[in-house]
DRENGUVEX-26805 format. One record per residue (C-alpha): residue number from 1; residue in one letter; chain; x, y, z. Coordinates in steps of 0.05 Angstrom, whole numbers, padded with zeros to 5 digits. Layout:
[NUM, "A", "A", [X, Y, Z]]
...
This chain:
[1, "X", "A", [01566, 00746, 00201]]
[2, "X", "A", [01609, 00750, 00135]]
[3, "X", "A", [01582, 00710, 00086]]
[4, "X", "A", [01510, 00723, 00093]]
[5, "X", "A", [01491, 00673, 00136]]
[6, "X", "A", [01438, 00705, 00180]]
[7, "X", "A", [01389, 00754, 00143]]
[8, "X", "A", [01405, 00840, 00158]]
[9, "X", "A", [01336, 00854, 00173]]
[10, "X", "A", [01306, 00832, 00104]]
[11, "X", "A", [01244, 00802, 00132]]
[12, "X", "A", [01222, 00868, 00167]]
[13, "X", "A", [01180, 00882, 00106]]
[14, "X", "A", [01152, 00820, 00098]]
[15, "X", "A", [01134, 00825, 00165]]
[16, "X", "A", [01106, 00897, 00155]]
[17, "X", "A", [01068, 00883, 00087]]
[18, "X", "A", [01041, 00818, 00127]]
[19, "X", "A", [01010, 00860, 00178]]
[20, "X", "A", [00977, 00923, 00137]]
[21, "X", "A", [00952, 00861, 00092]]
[22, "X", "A", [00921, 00826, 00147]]
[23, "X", "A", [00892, 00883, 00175]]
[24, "X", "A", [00860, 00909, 00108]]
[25, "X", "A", [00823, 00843, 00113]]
[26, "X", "A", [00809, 00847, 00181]]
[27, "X", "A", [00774, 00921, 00174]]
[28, "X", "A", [00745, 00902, 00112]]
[29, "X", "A", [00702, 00849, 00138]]
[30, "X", "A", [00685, 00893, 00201]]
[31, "X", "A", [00661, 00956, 00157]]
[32, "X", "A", [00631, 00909, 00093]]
[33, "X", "A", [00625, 00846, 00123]]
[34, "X", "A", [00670, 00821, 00066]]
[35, "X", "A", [00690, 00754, 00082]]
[36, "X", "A", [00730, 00752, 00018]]
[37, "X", "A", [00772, 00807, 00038]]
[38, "X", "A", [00782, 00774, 00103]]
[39, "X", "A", [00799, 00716, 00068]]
[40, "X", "A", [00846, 00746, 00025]]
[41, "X", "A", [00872, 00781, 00080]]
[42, "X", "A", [00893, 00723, 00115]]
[43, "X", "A", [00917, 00681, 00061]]
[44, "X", "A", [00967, 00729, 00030]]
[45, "X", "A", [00979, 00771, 00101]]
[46, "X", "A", [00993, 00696, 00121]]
[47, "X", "A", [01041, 00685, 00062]]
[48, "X", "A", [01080, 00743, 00080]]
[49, "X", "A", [01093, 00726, 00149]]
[50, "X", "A", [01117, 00660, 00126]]
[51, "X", "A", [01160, 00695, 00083]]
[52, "X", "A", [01190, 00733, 00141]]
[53, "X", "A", [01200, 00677, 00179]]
[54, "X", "A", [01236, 00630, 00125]]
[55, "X", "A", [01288, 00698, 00116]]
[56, "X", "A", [01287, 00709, 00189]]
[57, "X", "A", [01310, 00629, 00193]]
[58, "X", "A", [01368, 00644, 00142]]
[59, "X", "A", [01331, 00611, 00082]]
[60, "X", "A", [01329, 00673, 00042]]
[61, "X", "A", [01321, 00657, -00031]]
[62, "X", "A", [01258, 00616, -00004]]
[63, "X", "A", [01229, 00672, 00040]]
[64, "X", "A", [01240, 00728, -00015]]
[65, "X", "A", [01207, 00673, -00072]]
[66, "X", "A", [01147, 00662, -00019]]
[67, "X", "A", [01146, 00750, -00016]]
[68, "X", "A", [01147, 00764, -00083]]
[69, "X", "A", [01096, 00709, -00096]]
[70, "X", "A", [01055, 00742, -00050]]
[71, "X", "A", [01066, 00799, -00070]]
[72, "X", "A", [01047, 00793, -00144]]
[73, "X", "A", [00988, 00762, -00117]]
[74, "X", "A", [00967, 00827, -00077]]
[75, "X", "A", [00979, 00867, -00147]]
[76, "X", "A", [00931, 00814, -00183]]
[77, "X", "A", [00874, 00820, -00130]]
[78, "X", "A", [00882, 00888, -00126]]
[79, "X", "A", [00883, 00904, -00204]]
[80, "X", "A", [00824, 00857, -00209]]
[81, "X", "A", [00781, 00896, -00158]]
[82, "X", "A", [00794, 00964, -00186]]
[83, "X", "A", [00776, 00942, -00253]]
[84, "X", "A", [00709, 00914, -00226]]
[85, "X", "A", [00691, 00973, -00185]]
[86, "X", "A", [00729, 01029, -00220]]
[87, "X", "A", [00744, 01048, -00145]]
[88, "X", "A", [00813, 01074, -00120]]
[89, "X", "A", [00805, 01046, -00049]]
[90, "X", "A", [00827, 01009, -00028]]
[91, "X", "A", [00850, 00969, -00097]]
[92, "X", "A", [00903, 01025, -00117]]
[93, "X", "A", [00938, 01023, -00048]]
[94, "X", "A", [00931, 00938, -00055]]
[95, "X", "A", [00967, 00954, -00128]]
[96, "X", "A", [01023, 00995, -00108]]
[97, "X", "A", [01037, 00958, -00042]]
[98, "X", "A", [01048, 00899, -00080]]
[99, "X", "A", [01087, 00932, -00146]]
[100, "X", "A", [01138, 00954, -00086]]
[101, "X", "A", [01143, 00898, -00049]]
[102, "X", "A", [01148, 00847, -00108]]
[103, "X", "A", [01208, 00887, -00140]]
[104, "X", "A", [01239, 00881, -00071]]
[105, "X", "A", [01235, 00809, -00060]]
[106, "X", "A", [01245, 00795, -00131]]
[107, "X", "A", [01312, 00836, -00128]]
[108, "X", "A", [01326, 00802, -00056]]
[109, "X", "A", [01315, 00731, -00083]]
[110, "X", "A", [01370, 00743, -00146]]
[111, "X", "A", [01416, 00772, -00094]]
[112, "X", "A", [01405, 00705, -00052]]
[113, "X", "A", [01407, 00654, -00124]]
């Protein structure tokens, strides 16, 4: 529809980050037992679907604000786990997931402003 009324498919990665977020958790707690990283998991895997949903509903400067913001916040846990552990997995993978996805929603959202 002209005008950019209904959303081209923008909330497919919201969608997709949602799900490999949700099941990092997810394995995470069945391997480690890490109810943080289930946690974690569901809270920003949650946030991501939301964001889907609020671009999938046409409110797209929302959804792509609620993405980048979870986003950003998938960069900060990541970053914060690597520099605990000094381990690349999965915090690097967390790191650039999140780098990618917040420039994406960020860009989205000043498309949308």
């Amino acid at each position: 529809i002209a005008g950019g009324l209904i959303s081209s498919g923008s909330a497919h990665s919201s969608y997709a980050v949602g799900a490999v977020v949700i099941a990092g958790g997810a394995f995470a707690y069945v391997k480690k037992k890490s109810l943080p990283s289930l946690f974690g998991g569901l809270v920003v895997g949650g946030a991501m679907l939301i964001a889907g949903g609020l671009i999938s509903s046409g409110s797209n400067f929302n959804g792509h604000v609620v993405g980048a913001s979870g986003s950003a916040l998938l960069v900060g846990v990541g970053m914060s786990r690597y520099l605990k552990t000094t381990k690349m997995m999965p915090a690097l993978p967390m790191v650039a997931l999140g780098i990618i996805s917040s420039g994406y929603h960020l860009q989205k959202a000043y498309e949308w402003a």
